[in-house]
DSSP file (Angstrom, degrees, kcal/mol; ACC not computed):
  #  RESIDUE AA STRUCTURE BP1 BP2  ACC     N-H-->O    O-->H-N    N-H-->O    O-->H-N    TCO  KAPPA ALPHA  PHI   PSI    X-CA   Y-CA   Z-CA
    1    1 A X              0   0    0      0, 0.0     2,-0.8     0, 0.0     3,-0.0   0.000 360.0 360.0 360.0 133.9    1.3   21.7  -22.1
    2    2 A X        -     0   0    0      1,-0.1     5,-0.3     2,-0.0     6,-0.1  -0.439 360.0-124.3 -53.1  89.0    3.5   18.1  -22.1
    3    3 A X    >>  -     0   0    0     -2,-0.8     4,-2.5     1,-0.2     3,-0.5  -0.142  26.3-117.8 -22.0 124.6    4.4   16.7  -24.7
    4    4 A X  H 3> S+     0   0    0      1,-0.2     4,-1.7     2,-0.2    -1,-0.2   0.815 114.0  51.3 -59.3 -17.8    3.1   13.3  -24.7
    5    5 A X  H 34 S+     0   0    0      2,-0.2    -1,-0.2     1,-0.1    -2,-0.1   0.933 113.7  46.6 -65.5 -40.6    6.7   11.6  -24.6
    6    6 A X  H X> S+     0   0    0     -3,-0.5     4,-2.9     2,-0.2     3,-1.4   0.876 111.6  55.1 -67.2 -43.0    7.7   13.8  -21.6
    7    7 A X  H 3X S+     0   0    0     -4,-2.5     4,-3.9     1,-0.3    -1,-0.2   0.994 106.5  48.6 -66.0 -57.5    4.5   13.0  -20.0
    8    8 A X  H 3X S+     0   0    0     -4,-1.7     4,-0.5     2,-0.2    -1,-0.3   0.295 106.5  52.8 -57.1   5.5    5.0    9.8  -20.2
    9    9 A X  H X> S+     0   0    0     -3,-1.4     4,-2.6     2,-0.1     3,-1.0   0.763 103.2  58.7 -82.1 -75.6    8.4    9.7  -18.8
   10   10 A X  H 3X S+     0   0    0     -4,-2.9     4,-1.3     1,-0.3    -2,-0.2   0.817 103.1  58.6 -18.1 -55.3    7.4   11.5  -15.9
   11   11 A X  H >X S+     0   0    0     -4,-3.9     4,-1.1     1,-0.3     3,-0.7   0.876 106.9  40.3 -40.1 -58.2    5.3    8.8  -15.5
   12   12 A X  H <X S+     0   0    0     -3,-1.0     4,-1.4    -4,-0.5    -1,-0.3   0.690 110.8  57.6 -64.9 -16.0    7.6    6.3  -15.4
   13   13 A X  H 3< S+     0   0    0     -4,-2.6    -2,-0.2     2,-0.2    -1,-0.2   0.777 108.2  50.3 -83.9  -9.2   10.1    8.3  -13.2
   14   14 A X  H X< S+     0   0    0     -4,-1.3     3,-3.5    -3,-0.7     2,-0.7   0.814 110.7  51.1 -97.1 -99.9    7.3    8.7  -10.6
   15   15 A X  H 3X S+     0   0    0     -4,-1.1     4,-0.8     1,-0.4    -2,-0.2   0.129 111.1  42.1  26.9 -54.0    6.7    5.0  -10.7
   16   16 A X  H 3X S+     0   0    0     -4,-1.4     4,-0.7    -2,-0.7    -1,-0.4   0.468 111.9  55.8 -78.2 -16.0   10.2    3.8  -10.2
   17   17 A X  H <>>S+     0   0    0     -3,-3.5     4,-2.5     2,-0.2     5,-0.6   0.883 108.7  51.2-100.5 -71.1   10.7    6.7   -7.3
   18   18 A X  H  >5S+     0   0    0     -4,-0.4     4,-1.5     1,-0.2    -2,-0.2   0.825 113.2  45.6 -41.8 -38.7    7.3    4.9   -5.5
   19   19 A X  H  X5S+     0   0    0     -4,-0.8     4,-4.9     1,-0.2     5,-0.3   0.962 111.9  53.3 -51.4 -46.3    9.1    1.0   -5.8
   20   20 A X  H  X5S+     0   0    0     -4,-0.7     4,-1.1     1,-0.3    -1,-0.2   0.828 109.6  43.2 -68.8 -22.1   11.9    2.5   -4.6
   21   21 A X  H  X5S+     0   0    0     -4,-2.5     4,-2.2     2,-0.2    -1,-0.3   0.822 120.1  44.5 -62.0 -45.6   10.1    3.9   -1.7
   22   22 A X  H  X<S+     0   0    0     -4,-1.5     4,-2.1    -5,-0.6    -2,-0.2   0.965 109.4  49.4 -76.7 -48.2    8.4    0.9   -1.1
   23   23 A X  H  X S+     0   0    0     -4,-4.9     4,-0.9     2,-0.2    -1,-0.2   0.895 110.0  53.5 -60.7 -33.7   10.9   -1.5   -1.5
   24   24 A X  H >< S+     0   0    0     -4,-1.1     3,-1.9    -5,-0.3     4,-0.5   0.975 116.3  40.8 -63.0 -70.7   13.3    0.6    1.1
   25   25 A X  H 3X S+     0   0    0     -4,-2.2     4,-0.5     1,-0.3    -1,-0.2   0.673 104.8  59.2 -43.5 -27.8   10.4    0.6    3.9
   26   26 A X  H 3< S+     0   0    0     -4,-2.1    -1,-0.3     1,-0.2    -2,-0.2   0.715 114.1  47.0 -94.3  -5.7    9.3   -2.9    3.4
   27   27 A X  T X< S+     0   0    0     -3,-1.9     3,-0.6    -4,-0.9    -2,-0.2   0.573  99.3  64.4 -40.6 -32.5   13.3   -3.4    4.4
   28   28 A X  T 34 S+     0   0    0     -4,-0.5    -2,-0.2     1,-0.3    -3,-0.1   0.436 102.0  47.4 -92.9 -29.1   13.3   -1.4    7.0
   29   29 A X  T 3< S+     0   0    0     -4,-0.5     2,-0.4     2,-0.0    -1,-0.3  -0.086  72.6 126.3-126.4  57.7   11.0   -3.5    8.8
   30   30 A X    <   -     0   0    0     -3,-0.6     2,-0.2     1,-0.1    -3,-0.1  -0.843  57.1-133.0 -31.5 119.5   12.5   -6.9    8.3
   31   31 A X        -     0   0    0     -2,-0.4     2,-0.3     1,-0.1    -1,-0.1  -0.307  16.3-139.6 -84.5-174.4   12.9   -8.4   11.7
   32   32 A X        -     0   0    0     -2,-0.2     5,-0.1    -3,-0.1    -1,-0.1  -0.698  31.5 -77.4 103.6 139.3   16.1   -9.9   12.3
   33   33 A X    >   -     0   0    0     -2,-0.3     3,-1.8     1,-0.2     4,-0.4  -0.387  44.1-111.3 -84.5 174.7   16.8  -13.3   14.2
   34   34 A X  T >> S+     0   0    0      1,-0.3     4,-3.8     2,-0.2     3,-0.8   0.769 112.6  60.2 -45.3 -38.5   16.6  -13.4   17.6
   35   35 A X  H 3> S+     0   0    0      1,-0.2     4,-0.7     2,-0.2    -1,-0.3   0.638  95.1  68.8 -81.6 -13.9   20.0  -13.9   18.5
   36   36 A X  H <4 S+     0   0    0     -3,-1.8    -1,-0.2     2,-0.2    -2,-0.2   0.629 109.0  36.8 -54.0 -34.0   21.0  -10.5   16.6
   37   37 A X  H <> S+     0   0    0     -3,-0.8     4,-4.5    -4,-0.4     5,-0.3   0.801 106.0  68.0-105.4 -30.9   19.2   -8.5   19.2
   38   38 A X  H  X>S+     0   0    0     -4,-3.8     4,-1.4     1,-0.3     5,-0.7   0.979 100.7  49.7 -41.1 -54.2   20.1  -10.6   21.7
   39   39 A X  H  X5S+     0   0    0     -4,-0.7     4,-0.7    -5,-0.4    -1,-0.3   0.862 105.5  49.7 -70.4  -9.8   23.5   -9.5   21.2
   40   40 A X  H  >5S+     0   0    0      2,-0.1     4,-1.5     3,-0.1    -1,-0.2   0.883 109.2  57.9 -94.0 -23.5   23.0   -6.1   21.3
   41   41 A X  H >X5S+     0   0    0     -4,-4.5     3,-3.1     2,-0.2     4,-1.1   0.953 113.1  40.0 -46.5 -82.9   21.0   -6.9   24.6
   42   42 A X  H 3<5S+     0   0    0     -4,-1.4    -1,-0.2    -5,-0.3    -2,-0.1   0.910 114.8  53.6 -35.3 -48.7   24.1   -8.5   26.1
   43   43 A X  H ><<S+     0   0    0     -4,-0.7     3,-0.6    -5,-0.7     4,-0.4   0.917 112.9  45.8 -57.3 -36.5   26.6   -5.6   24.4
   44   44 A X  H << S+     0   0    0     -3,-3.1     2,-0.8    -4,-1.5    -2,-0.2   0.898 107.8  53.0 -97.4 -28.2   24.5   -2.9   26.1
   45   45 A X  T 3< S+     0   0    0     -4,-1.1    49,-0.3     1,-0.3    -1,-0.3  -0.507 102.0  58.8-103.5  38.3   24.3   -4.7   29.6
   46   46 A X  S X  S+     0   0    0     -2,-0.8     3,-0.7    -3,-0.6    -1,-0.3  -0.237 110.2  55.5-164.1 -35.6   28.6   -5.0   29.7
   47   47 A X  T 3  S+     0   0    0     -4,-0.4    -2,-0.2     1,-0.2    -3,-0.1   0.683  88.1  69.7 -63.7 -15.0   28.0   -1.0   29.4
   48   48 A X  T >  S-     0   0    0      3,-0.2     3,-3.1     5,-0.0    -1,-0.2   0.209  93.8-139.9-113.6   2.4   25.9   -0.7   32.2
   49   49 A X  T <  S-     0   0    0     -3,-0.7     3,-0.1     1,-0.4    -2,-0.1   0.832  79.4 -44.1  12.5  83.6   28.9   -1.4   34.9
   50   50 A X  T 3  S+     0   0    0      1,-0.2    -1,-0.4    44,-0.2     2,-0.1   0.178 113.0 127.1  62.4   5.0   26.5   -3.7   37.1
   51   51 A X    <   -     0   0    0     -3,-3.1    42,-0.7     1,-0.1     2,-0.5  -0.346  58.7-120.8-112.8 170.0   23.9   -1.4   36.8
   52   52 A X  E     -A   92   0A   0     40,-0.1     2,-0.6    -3,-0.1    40,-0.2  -0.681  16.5-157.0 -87.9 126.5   20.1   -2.4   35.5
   53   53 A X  E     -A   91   0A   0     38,-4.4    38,-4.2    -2,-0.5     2,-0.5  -0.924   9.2-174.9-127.1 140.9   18.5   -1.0   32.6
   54   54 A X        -     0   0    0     -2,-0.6     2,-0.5    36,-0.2    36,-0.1  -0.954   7.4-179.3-123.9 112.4   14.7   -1.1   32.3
   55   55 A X        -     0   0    0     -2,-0.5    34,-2.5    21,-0.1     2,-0.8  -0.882  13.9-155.1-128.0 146.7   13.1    0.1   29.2
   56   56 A X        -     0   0    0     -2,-0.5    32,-0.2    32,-0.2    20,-0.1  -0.734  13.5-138.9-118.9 132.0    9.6    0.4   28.1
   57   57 A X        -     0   0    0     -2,-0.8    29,-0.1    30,-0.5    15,-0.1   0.163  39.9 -75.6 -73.1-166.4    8.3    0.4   24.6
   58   58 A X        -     0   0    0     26,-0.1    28,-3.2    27,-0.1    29,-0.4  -0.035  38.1-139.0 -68.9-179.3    5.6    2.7   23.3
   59   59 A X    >   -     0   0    0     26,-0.2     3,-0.5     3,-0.2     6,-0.2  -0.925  21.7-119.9-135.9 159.0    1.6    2.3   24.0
   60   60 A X  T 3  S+     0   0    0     -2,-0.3     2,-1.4     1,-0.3     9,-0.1   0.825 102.3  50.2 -66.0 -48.8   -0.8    2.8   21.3
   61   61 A X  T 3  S+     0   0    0      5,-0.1    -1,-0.3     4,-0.1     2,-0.2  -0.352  94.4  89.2-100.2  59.2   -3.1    5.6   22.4
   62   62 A X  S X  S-     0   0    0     -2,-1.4     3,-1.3    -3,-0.5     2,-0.2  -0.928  88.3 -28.6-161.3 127.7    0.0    8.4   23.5
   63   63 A X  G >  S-     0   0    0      1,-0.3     3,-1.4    -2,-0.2     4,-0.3  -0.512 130.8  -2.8  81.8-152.8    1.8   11.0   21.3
   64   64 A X  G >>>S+     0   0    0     -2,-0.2     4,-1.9     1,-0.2     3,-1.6   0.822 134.9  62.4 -45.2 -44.1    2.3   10.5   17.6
   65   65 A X  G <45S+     0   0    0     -3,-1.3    -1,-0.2    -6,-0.2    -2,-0.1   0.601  95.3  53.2 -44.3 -23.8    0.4    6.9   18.2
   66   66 A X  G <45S+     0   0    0     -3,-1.4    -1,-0.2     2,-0.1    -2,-0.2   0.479 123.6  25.9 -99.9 -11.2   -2.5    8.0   19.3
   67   67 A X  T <45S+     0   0    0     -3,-1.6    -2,-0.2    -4,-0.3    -3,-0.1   0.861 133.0  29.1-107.8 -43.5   -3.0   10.4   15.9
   68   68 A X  T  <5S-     0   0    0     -4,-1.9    -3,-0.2     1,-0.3    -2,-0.1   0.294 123.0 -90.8-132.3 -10.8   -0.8    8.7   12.9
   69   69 A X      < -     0   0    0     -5,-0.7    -1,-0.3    -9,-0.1     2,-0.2  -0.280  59.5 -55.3 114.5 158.3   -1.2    4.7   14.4
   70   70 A X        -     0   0    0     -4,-0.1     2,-0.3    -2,-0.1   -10,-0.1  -0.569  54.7-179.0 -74.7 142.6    1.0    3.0   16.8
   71   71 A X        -     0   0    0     -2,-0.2    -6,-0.1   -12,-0.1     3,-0.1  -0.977  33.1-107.7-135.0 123.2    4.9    2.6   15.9
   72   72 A X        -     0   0    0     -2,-0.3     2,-0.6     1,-0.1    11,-0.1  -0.090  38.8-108.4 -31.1 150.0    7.6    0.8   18.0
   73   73 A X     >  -     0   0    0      1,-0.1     4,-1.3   -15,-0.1     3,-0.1  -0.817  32.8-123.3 -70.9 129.1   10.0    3.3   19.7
   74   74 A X  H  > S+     0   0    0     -2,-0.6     4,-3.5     1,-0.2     5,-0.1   0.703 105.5  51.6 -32.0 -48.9   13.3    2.7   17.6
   75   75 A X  H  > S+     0   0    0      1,-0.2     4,-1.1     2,-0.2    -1,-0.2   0.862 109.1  48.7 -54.6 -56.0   15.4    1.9   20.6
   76   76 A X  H  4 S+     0   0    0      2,-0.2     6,-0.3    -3,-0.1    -2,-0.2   0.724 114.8  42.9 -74.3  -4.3   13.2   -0.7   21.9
   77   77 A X  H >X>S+     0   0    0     -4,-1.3     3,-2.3     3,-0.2     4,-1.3   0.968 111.2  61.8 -70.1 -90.3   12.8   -2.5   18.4
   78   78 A X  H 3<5S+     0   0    0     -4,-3.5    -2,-0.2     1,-0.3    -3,-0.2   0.569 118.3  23.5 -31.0 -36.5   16.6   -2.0   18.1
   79   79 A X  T 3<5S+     0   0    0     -4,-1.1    -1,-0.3    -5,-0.1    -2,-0.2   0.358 137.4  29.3-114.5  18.2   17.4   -4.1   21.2
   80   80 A X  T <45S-     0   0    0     -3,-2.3    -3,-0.2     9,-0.0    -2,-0.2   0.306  75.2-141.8-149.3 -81.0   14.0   -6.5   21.3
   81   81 A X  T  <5 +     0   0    0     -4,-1.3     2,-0.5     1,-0.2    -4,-0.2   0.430  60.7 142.1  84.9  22.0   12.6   -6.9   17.7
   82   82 A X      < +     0   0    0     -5,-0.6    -1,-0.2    -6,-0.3     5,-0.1  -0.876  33.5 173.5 -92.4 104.5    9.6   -6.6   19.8
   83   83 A X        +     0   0    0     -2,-0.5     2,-0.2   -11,-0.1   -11,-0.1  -0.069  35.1 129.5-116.8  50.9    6.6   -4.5   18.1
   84   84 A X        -     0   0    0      1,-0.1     3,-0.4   -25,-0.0     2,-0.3  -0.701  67.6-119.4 -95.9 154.7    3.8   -5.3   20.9
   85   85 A X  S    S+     0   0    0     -2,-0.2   -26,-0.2     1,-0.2   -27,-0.1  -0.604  99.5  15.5 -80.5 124.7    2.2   -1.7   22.0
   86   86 A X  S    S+     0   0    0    -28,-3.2    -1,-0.2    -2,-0.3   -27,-0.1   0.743  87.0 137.3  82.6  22.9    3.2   -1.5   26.1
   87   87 A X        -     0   0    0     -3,-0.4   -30,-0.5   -29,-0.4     2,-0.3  -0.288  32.9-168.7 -86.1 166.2    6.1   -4.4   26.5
   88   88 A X        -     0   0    0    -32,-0.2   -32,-0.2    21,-0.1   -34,-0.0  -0.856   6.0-141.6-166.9 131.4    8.7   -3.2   28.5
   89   89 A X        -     0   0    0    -34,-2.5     2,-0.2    -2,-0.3    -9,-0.0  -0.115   3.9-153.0 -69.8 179.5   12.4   -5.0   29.0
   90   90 A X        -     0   0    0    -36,-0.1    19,-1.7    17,-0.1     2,-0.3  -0.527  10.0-175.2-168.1 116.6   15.1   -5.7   32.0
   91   91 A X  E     +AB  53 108A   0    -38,-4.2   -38,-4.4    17,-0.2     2,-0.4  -0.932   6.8 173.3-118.2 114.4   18.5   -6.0   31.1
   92   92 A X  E     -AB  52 107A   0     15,-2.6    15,-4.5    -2,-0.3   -40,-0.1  -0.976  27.2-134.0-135.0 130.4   21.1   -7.0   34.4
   93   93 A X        -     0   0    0    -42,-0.7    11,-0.1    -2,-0.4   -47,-0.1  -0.187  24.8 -84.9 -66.3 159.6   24.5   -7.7   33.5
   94   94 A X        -     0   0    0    -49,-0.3     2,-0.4     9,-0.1    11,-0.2  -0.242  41.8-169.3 -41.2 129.8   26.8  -10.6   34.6
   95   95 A X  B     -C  104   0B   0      9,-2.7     9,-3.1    -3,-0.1     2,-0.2  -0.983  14.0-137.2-137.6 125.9   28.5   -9.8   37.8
   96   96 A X        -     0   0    0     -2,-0.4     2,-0.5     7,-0.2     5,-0.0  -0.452  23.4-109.6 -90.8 164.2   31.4  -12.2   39.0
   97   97 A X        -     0   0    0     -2,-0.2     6,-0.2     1,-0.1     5,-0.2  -0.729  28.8-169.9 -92.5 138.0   31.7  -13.2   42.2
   98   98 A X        -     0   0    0     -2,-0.5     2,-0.5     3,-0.3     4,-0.1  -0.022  48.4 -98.7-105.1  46.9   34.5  -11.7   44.0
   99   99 A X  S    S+     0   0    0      2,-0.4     3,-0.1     1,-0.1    -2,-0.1  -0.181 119.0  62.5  44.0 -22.1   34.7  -13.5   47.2
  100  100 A X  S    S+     0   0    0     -2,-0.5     2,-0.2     1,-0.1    -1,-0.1   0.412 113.0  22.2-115.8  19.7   33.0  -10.8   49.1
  101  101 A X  S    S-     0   0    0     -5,-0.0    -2,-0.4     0, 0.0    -3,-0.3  -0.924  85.4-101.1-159.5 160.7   29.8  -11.1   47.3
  102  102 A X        -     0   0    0     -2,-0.2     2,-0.3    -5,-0.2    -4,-0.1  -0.331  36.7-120.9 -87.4 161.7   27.9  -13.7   45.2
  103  103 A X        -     0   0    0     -6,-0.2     2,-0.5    -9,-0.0    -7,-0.2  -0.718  21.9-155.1-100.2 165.6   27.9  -13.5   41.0
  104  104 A X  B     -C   95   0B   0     -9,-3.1    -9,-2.7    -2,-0.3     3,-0.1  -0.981  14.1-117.6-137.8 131.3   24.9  -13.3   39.6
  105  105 A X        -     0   0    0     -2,-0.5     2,-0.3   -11,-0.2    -1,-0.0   0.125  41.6 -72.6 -56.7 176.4   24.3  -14.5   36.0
  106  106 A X        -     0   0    0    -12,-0.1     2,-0.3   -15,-0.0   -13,-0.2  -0.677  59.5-174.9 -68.9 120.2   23.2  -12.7   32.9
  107  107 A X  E     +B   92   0A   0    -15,-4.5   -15,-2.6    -2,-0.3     2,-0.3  -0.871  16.0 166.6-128.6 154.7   19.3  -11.8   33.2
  108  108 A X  E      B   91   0A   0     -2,-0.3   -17,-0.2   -17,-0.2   -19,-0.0  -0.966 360.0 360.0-139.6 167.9   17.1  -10.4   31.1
  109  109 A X              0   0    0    -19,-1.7   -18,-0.1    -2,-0.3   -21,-0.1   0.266 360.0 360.0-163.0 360.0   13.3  -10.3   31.4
């Protein structure tokens, strides 16, 4: 049996452990402005040496979504801040023109 002092520490140590939980997660999804992911758009598309990258984020009723609730995939958050179920990006870098072909600006879509 607990002592009532003990018990009542526990208490509070479970208590402080659940804020701390909470507070960490309700961080964790704090969006970020726009212009944050934009750059990492732009960073990843200088990687991509001309090439296109198309990615599409999760949909609701597939995998772990369809049992435990829909959650962004990490990657596409990371580089969107986007948490719509079925969105999907297209990142094409800047390509200068070298005389023997036209440049084509930075696109994303």
């Amino acid at each position: 049996m607990l002592h009532p002092k003990s018990n009542r520490a526990l208490r509070g140590l479970l208590l402080v452990s659940l804020l701390l939980l909470f507070t960490i997660g309700a961080a964790a999804l704090e969006r970020q402005p726009n212009a944050d992911y934009r750059v990492r758009r732009v960073a990843l598309s200088r990687k991509t040496n001309g090439g296109v990258v198309v990615l599409f984020a999760a949909v609701e009723a597939e995998g772990p979504n369809a049992l435990y609730g829909f959650r962004q995939d990490n990657n596409f958050y990371y580089l969107t801040g986007l948490n719509q179920p079925g969105a999907a990006v297209l990142i094409a870098p800047e390509i200068a023109g070298d005389g023997a072909g036209p440049s084509h600006p930075y696109t994303e879509i």
